[in-house]
N, C-alpha and C positions, 0 to 999 in steps of 0.2 A: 351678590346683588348690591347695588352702587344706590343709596339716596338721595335726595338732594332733599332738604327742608320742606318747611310747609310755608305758601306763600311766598318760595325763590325763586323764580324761573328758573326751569332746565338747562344744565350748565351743558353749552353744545359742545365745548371742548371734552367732558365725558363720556360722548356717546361712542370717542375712537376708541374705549375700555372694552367694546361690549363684541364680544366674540361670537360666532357663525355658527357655532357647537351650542350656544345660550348659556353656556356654565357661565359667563358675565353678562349681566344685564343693568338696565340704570330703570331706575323708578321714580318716576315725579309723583312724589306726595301732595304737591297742591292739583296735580289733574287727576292723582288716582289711576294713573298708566306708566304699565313698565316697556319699556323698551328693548325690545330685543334688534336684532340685525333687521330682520325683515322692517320693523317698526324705523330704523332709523333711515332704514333706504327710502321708505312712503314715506316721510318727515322732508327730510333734507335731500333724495332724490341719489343720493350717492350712498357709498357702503361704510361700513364704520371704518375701516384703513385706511378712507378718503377725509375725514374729516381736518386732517388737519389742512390737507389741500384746502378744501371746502372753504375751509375758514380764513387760508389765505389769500383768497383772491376774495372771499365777500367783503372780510374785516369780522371784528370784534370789538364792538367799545369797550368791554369789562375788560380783554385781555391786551387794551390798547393794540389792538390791528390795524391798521387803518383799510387794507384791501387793496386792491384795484379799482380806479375810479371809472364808473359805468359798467360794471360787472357784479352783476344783483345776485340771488338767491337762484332763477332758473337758469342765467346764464352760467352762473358757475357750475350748477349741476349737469347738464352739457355740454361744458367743457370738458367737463371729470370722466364723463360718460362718452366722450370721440377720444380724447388723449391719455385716460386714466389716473395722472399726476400732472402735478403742475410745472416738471420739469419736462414731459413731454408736449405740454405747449408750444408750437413753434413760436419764436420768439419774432420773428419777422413775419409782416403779410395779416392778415385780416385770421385770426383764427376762429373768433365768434361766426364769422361766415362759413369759415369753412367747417365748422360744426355744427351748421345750420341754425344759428342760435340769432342771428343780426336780422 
């Protein structure tokens, strides 16, 4: 089990720790919720092997990401959820649309 402080927001880049079997999970001491796979997929909409995609098309200010600009929180999860990674993203042509996301 992974902590994060009391008072620190949940660090999203550790939620990709947290394994499908539970033997890894993350606990947010300042909400009192731990985190399992199920929990990170209702969170962020994606699986925990997804997060780092996640995180590179949203951004990250802590981990300076900057993201994709106009590609929010449901969109990316959408995209995650039609291409699976962010290298199956076509990189030409409207993909938000064709994810049904635009």
């Amino acid at each position: 089990e992974i902590k994060t402080a009391g008072g620190v927001p949940l660090a999203k880049d550790l939620c990709q720790l947290v394994r499908e079997d539970a033997r890894v999970v993350v606990h947010d001491l300042a909400k009192e919720k731990t985190f399992d796979a199920a929990a990170v997929r209702e969170k962020f909409g994606v699986s925990p092997a997804q997060i780092p995609d996640y995180l590179g098309l949203v951004g990250d200010v802590v981990d300076n990401l900057p993201g994709v600009p106009g590609v929010g929180a449901k969109s990316a999860a959408a995209l995650l959820q039609a291409f699976e990674t962010i290298e199956g993203i076509p990189a030409t042509g409207d993909a938000q649309a064709f994810a049904g996301v635009a």
